[in-house]
Backbone bond lengths (Angstrom), bond angles and torsions (degrees), N, CA, C in turn:
res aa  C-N    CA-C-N  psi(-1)  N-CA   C-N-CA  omega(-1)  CA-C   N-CA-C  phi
1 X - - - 1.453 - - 1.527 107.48 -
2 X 1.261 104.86 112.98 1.629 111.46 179.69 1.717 101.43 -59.75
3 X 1.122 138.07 122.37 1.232 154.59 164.44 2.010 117.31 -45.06
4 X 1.541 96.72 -29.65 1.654 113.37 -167.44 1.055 101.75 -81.68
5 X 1.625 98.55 -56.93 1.913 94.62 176.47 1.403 127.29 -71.52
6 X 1.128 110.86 -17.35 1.709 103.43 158.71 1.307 137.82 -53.24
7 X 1.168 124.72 124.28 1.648 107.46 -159.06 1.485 83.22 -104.75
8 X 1.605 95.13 169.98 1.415 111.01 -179.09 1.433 111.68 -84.35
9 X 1.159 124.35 -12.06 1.444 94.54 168.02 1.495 119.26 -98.69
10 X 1.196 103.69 -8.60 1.891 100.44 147.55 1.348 116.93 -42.29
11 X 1.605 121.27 -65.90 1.578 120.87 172.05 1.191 103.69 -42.13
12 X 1.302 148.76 -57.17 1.063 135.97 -116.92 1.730 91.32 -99.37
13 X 1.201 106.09 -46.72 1.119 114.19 172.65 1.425 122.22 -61.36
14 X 1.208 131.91 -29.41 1.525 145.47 179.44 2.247 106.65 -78.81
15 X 1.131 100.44 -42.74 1.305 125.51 159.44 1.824 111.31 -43.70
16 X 1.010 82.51 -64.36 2.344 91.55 178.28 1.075 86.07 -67.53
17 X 1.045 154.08 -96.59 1.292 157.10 -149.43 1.358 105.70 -31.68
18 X 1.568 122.97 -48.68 1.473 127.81 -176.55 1.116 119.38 -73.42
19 X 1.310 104.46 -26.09 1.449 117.68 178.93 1.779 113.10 -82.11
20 X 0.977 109.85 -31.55 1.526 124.05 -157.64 1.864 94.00 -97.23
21 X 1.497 123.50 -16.56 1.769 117.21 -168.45 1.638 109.64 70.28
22 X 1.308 114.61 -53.39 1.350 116.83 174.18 1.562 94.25 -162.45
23 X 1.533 107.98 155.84 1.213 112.14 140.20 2.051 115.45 -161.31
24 X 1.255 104.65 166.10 1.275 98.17 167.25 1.422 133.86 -81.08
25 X 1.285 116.17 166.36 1.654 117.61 -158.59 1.923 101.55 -69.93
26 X 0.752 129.12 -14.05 1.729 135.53 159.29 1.598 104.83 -59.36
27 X 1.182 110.07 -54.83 1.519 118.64 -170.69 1.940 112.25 -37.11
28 X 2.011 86.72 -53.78 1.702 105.16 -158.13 1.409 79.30 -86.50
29 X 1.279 137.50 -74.03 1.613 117.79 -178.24 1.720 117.63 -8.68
30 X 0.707 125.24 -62.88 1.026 148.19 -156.90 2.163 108.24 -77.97
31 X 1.175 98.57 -76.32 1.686 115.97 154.09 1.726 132.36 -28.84
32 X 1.836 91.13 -48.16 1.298 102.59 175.69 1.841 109.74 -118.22
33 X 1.532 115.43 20.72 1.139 107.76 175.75 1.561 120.41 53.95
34 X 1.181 111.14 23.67 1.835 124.57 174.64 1.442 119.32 -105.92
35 X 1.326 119.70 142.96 1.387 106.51 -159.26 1.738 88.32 -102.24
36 X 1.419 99.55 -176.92 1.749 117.14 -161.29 1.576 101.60 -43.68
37 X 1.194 104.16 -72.29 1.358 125.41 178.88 1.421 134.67 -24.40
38 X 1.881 115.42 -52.72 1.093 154.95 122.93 1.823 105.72 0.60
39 X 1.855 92.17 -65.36 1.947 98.51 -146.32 1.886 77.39 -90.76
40 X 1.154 108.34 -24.65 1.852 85.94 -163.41 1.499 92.40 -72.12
41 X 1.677 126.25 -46.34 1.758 113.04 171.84 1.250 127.85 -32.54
42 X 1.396 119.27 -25.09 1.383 117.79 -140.83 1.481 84.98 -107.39
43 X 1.323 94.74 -54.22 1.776 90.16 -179.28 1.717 114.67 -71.41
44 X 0.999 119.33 -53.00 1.548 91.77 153.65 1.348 125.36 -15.89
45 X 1.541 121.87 -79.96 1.380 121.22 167.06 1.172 118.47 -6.36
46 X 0.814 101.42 -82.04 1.694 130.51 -168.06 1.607 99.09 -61.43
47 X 1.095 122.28 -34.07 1.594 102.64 -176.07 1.764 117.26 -85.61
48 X 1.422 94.79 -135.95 1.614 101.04 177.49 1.753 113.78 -65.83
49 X 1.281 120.62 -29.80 1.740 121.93 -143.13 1.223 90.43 -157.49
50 X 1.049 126.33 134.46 1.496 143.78 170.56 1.143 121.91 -69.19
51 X 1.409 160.12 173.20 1.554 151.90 132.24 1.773 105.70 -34.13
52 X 0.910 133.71 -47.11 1.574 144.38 -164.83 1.754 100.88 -76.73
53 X 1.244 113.35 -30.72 1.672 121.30 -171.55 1.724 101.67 93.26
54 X 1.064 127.66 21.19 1.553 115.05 167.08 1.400 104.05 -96.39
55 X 1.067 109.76 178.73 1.594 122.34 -178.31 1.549 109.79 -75.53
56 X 1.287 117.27 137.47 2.018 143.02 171.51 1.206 93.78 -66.79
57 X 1.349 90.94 169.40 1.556 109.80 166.28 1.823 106.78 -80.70
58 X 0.936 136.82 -40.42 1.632 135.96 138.87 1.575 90.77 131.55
59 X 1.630 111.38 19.74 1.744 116.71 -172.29 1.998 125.91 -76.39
60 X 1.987 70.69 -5.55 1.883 73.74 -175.26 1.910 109.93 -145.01
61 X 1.084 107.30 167.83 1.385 96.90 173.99 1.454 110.85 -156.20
62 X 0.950 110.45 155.08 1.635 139.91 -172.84 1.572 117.35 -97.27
63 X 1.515 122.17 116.50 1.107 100.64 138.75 1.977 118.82 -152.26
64 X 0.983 136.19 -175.48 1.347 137.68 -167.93 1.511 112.11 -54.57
65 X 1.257 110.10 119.27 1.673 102.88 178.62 1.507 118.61 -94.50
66 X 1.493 78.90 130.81 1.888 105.86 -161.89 2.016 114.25 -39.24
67 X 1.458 97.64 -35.52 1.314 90.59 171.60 1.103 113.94 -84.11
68 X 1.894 139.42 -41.23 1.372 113.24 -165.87 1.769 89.47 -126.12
69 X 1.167 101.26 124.72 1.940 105.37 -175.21 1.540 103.30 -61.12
70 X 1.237 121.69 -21.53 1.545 129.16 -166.80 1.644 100.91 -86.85
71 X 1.377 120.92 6.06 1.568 116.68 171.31 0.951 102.53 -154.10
72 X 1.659 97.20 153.20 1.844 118.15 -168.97 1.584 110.54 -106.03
73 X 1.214 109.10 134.93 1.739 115.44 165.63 1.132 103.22 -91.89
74 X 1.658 107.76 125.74 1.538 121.70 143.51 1.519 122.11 -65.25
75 X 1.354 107.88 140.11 1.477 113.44 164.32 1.664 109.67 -144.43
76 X 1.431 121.72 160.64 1.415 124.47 164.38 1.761 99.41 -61.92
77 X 1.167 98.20 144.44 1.936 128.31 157.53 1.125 101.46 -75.05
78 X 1.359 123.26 149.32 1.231 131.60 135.14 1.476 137.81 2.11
79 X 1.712 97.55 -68.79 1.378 123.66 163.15 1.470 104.92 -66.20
80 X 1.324 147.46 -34.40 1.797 153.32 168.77 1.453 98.55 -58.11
81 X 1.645 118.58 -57.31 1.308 105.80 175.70 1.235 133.92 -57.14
82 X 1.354 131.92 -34.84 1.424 161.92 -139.98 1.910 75.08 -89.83
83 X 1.577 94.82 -87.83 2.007 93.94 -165.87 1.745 97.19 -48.01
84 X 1.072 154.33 -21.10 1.708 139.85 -162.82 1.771 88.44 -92.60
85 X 1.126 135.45 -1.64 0.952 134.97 177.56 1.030 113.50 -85.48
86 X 1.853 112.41 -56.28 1.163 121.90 -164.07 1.467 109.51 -78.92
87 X 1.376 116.44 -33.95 2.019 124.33 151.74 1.275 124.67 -39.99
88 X 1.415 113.63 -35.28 1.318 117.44 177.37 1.244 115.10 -75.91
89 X 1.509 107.44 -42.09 1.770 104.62 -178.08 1.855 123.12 -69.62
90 X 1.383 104.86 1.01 1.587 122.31 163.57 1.351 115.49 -68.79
């Protein structure tokens, strides 16, 4: 992962997420002062598929939250855990 092209509010956003275990896209709106639009790009990014259809960084993942089907929980991947690991050991 090129470090340059990462923008910071990817971190910042990947960061809440680490901090938070999961949360839904209301949560980081809200947390990081970003509106819908904003957090669904970002997490895109960050997940499997981009907004554009190219490939994410594969650092986060999505899926339907158990109480309301109409909203998604974020969580770290595998691959999300792996780098918060390797950040931590700095």
């Amino acid at each position: 992962m090129d470090p340059i092209a990462f923008p910071l509010h990817h971190a910042q956003l990947f960061l809440e997420v680490a901090r938070r275990g999961h949360c839904t896209f209301a949560e980081l709106e809200e947390a990081l002062s970003l509106t819908n639009g904003s957090v669904s790009r970002t997490v895109a990014a960050l997940g499997e598929t981009n907004r554009h259809g190219q490939p994410g960084y594969r650092l986060l993942e999505t899926s339907k939250d158990p109480d309301q089907t109409r909203r998604y929980q974020v969580r770290l991947s595998t691959r999300g855990k792996a780098l918060l690991r390797q950040l931590q050991g700095f």
